[in-house]
MARBA-3410 file (N, C-alpha, C, O; in Angstrom, 1 decimal):
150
0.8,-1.2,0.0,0.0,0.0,0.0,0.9,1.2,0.0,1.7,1.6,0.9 ~ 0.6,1.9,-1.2,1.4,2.8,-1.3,0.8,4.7,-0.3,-0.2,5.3,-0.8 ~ 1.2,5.1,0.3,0.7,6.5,1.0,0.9,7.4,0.2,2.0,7.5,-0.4 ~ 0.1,8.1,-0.1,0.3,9.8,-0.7,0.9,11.0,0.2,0.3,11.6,1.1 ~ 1.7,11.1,-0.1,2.4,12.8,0.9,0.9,14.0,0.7,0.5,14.3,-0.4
0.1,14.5,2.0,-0.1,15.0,1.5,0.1,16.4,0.5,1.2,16.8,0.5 ~ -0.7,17.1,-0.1,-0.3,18.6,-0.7,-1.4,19.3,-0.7,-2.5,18.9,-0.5 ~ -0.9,20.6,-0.9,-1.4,22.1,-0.1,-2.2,22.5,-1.3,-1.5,22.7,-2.4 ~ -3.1,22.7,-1.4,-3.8,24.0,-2.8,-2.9,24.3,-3.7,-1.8,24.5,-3.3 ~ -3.1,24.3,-4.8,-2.6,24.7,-6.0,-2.4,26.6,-6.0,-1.6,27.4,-6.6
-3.0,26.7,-5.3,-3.4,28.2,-5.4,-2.5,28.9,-4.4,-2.5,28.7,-3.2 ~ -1.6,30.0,-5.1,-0.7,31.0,-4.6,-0.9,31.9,-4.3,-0.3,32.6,-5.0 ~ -1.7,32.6,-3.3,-2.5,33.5,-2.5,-1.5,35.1,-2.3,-0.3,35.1,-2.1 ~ -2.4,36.3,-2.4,-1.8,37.5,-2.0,-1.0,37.1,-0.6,0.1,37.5,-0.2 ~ -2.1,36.0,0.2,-1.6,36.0,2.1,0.1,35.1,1.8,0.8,35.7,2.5
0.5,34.5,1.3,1.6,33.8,0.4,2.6,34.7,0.7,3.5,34.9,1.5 ~ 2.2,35.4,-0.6,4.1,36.9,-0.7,3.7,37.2,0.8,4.5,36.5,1.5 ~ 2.7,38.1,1.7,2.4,38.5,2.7,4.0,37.7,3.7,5.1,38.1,4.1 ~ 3.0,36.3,3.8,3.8,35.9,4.6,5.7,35.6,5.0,6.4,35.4,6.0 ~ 5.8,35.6,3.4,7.5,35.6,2.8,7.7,36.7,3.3,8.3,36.7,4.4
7.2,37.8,2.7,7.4,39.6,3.2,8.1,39.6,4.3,9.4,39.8,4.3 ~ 7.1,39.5,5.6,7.0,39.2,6.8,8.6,38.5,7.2,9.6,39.1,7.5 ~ 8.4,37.5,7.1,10.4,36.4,7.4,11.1,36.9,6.5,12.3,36.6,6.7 ~ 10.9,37.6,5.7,12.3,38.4,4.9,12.7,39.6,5.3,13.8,40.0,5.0 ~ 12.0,40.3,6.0,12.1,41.6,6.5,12.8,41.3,7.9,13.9,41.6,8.2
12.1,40.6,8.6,12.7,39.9,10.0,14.0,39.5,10.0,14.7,39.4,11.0 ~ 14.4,39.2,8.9,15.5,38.3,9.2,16.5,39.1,8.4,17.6,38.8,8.9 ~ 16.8,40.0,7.4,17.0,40.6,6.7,17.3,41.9,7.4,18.4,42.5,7.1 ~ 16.6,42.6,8.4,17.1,43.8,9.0,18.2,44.2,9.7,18.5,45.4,9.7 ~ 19.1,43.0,10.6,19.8,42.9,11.2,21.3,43.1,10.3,22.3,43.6,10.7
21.2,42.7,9.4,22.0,42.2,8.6,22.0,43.9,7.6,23.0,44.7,7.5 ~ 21.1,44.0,7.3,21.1,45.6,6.5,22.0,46.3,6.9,22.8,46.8,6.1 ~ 22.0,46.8,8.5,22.8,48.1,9.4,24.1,47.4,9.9,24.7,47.9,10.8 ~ 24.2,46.7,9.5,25.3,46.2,10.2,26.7,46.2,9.6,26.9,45.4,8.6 ~ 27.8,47.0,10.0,28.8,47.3,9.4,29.6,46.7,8.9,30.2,47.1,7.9
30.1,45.1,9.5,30.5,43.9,8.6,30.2,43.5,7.8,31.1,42.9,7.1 ~ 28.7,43.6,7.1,28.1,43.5,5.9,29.1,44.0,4.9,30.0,43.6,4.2 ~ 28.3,45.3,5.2,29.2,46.2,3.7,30.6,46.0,3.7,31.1,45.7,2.6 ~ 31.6,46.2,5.2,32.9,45.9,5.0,33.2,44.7,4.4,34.3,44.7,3.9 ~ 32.5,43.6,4.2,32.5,42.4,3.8,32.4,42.6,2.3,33.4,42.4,1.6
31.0,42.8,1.9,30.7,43.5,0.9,32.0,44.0,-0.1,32.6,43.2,-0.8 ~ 32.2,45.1,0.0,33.3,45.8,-0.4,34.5,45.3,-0.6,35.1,45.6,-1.6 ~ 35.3,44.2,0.3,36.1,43.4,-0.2,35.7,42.2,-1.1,36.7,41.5,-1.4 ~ 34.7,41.8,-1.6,34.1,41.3,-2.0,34.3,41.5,-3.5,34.3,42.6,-3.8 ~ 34.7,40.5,-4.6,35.2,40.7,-6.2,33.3,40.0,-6.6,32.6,39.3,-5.9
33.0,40.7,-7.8,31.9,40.3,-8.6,31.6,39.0,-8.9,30.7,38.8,-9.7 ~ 32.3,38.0,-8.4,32.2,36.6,-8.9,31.7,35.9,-7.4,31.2,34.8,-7.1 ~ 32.0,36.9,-6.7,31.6,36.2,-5.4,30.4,36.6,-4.9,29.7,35.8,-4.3 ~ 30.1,37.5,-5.1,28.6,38.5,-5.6,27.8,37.3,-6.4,27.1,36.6,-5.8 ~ 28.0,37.2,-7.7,27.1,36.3,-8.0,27.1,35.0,-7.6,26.0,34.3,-7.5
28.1,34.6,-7.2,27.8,33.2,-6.5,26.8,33.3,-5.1,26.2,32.4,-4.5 ~ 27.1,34.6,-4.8,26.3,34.4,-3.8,24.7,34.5,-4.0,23.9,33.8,-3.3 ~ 24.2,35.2,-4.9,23.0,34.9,-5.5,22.8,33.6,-5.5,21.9,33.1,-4.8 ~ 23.6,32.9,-6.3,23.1,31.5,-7.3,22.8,30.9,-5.7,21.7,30.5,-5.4 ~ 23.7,30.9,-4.9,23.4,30.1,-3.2,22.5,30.6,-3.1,21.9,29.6,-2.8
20.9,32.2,-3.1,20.3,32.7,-2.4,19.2,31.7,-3.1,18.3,31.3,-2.4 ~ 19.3,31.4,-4.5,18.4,30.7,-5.4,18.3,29.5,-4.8,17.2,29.0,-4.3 ~ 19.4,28.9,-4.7,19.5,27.3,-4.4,18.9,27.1,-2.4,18.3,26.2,-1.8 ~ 19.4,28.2,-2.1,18.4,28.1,-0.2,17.1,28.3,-0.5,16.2,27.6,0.1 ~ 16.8,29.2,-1.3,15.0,29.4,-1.9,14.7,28.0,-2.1,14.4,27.2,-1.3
14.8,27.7,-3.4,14.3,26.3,-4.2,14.4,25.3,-3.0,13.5,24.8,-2.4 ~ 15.3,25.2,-2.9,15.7,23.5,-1.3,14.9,23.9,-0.4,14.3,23.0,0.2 ~ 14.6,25.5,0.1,13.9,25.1,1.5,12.0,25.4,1.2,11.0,25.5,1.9 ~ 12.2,25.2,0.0,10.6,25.2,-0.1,10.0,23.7,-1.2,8.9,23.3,-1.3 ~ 11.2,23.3,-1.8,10.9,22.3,-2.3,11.2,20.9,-2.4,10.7,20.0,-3.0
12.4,20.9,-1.4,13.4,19.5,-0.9,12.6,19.8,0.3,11.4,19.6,0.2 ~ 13.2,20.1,1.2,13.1,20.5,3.0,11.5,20.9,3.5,11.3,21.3,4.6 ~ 10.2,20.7,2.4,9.4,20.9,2.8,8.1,19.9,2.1,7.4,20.2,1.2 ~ 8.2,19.2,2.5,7.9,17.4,1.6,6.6,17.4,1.2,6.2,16.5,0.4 ~ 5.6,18.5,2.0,4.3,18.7,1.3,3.8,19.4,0.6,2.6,19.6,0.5
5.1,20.2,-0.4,4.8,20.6,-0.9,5.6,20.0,-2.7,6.5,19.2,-2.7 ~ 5.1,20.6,-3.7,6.1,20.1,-5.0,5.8,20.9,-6.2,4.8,20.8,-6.9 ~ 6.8,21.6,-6.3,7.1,22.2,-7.6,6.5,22.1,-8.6,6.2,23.2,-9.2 ~ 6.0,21.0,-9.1,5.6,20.5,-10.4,3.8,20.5,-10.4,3.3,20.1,-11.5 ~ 3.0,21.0,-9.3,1.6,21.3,-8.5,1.4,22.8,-8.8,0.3,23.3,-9.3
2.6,23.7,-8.6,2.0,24.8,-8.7,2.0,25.6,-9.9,2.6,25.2,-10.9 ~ 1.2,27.2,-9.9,1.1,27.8,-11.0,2.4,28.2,-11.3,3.1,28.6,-10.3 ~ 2.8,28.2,-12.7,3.9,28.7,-13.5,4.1,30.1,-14.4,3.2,30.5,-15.2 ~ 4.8,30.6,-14.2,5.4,31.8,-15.0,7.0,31.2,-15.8,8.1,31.2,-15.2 ~ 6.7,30.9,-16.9,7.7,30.8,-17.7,8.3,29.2,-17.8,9.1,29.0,-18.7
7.8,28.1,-16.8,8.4,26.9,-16.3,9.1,27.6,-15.0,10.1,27.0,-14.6 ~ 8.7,28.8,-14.4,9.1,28.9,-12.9,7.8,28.8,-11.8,6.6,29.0,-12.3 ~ 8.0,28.5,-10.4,7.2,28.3,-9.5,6.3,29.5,-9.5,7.0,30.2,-8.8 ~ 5.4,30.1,-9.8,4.9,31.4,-8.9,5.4,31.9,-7.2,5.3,33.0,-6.7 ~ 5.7,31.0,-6.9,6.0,30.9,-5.2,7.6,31.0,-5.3,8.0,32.2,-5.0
8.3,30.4,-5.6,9.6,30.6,-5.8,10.0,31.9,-6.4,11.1,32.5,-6.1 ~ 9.0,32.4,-7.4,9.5,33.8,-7.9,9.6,35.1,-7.2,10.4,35.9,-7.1 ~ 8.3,34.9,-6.6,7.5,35.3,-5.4,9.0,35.5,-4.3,9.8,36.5,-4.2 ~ 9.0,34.5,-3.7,9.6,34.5,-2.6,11.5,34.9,-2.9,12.3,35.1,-2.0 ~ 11.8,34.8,-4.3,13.4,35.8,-5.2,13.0,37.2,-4.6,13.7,38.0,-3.9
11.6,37.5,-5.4,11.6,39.3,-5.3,11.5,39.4,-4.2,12.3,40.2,-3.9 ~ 10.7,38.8,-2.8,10.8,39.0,-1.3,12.6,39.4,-0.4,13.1,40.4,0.2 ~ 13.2,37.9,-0.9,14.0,38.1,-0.3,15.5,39.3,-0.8,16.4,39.8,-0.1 ~ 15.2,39.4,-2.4,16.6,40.2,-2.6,15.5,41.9,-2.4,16.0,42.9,-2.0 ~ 14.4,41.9,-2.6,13.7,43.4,-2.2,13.4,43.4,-0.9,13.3,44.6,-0.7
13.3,42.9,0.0,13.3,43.4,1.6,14.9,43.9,1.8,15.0,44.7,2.8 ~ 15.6,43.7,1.3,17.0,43.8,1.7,17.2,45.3,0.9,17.6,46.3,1.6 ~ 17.1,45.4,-0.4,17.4,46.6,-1.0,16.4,47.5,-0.5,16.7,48.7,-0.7 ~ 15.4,47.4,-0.1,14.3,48.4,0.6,15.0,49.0,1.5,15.1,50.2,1.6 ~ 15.6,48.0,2.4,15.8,48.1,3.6,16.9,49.3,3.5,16.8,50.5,3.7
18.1,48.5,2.9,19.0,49.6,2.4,19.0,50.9,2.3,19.6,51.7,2.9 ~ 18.2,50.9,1.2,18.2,52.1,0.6,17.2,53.1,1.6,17.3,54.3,1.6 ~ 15.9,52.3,2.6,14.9,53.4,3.2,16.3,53.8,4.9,16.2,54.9,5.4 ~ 17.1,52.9,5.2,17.8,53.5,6.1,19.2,54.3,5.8,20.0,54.8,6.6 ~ 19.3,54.1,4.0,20.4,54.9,4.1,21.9,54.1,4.0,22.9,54.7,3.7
21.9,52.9,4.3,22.9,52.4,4.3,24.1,52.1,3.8,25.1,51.7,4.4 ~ 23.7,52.4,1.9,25.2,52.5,1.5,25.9,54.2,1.7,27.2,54.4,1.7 ~ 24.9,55.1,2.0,25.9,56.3,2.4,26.8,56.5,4.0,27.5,57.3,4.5 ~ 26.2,55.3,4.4,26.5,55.2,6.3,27.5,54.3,6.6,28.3,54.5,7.5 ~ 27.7,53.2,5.6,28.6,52.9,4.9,29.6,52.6,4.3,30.7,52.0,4.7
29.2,53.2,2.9,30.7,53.5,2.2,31.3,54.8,1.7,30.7,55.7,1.1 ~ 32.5,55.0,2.1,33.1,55.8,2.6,33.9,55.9,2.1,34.8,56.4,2.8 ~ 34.3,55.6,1.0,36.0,55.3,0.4,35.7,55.3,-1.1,36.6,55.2,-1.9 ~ 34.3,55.3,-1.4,34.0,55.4,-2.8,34.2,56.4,-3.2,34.0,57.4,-2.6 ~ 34.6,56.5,-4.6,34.8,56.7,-5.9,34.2,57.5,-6.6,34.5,58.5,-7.3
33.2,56.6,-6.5,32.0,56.8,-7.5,30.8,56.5,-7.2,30.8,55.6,-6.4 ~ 29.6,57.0,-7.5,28.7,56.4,-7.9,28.6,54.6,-8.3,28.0,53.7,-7.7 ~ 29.2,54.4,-9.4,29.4,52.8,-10.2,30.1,52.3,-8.5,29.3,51.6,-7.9 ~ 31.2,52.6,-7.8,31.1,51.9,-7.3,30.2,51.7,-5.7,30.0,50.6,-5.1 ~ 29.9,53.1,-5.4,29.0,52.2,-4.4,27.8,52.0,-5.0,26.7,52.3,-4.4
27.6,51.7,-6.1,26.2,50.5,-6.9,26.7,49.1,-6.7,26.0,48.2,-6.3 ~ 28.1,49.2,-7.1,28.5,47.9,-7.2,28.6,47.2,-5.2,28.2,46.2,-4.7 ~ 29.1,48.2,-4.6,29.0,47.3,-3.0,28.0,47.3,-2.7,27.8,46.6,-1.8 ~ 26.9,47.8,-3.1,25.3,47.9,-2.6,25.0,46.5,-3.2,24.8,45.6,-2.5 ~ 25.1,46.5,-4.1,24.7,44.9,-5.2,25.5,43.6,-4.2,25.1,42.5,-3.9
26.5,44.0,-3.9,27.3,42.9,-3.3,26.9,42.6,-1.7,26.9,41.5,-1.2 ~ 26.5,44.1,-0.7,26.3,43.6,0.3,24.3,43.3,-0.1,23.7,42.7,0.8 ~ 23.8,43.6,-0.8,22.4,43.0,-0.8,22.5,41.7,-1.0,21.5,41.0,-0.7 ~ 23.6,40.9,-1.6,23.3,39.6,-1.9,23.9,39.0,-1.0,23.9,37.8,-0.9 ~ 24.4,39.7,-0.2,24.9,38.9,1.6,23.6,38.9,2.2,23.2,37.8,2.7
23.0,39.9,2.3,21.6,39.9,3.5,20.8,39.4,3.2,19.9,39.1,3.9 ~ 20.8,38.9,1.2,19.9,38.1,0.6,19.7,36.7,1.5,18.7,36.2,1.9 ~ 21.2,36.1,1.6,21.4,35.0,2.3,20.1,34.6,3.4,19.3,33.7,3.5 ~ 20.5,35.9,4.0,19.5,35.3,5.4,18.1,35.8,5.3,17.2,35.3,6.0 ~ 17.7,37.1,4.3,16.5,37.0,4.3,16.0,35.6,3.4,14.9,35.4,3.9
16.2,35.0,2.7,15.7,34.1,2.0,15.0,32.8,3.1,13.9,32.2,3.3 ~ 16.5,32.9,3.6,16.1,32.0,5.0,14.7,32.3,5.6,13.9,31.4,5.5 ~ 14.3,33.4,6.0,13.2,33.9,6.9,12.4,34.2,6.0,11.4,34.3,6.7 ~ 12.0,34.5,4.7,11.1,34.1,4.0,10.5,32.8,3.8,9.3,32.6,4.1 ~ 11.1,31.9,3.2,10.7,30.6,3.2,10.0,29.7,4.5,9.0,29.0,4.6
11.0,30.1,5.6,10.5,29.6,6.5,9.3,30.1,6.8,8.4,29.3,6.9 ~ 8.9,31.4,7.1,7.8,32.2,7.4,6.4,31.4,6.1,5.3,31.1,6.4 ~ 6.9,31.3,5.0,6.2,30.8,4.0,5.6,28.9,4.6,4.4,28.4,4.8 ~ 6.6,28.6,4.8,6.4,27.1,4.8,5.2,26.8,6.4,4.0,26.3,6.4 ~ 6.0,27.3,7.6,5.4,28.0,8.5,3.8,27.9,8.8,3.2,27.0,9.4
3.3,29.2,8.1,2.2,29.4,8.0,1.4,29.0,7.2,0.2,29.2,7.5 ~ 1.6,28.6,6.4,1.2,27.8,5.3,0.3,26.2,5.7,-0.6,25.5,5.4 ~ 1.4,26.3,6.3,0.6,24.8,7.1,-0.6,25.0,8.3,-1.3,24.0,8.6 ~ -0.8,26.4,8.9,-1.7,26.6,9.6,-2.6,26.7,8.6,-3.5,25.9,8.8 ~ -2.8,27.4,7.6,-3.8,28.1,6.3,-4.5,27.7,5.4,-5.0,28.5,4.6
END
């Protein structure tokens, strides 16, 4: 006798992003004002920058569709052959972070040693994909979470 896992609605709800929102901002704020970031950031070459993305993608995807067994990728609505929820939960986690940034001011508080313009775009880009890290975390979770109460 074979068991069915069960699964959640097909349907990707406004309360959905809500809830990512919510664990992306949470988890994501600490990490914004924090001066290690950008120093980090700023030593930081562009290759390491994007890899750090490709990790923020790969913690998204695994913790909502490995690490959370009732749910499956291949159930829900699609934009392009992508998840709606997974897309969803990209713009959450790298936009709570550049919100954040930018509504507290943070690449001028800072960086301090720039150049240019190009370059504090470029450490802004580089420390957003560090706090990406952990908001992604607190999106998904906040997602998976509640989801199961809902």
């Amino acid at each position: 006798m074979k068991l069915r896992r069960p699964r959640r609605p097909r349907d990707f709800r406004p309360a959905d992003s809500a809830q990512q929102i919510v664990g992306g901002f949470l988890l994501a704020g600490p990490f914004v004002v924090t001066e290690e970031v950008w120093t980090l950031a700023a030593s930081m070459n562009l290759f390491q920058a994007v890899g750090t993305v490709i990790v923020v993608f790969g913690i998204g995807y695994g913790a909502l569709y490995t690490a959370d067994t009732t749910r499956d990728a291949d159930d829900e609505r699609e934009v392009a052959g992508i998840p709606l929820r997974f897309i969803s939960l990209m713009i959450v986690s790298f936009g709570a972070v550049t919100v954040l940034a930018l509504l507290l001011d943070a690449p001028d508080t800072f960086i301090r040693d720039a150049k240019s313009t190009r370059e504090v775009a470029k450490t802004t880009f580089k420390a957003i994909s560090v706090g990406s890290v952990f908001s992604v975390v607190g999106a998904a979770t906040a997602d998976s979470i509640f989801a199961k109460n809902g």
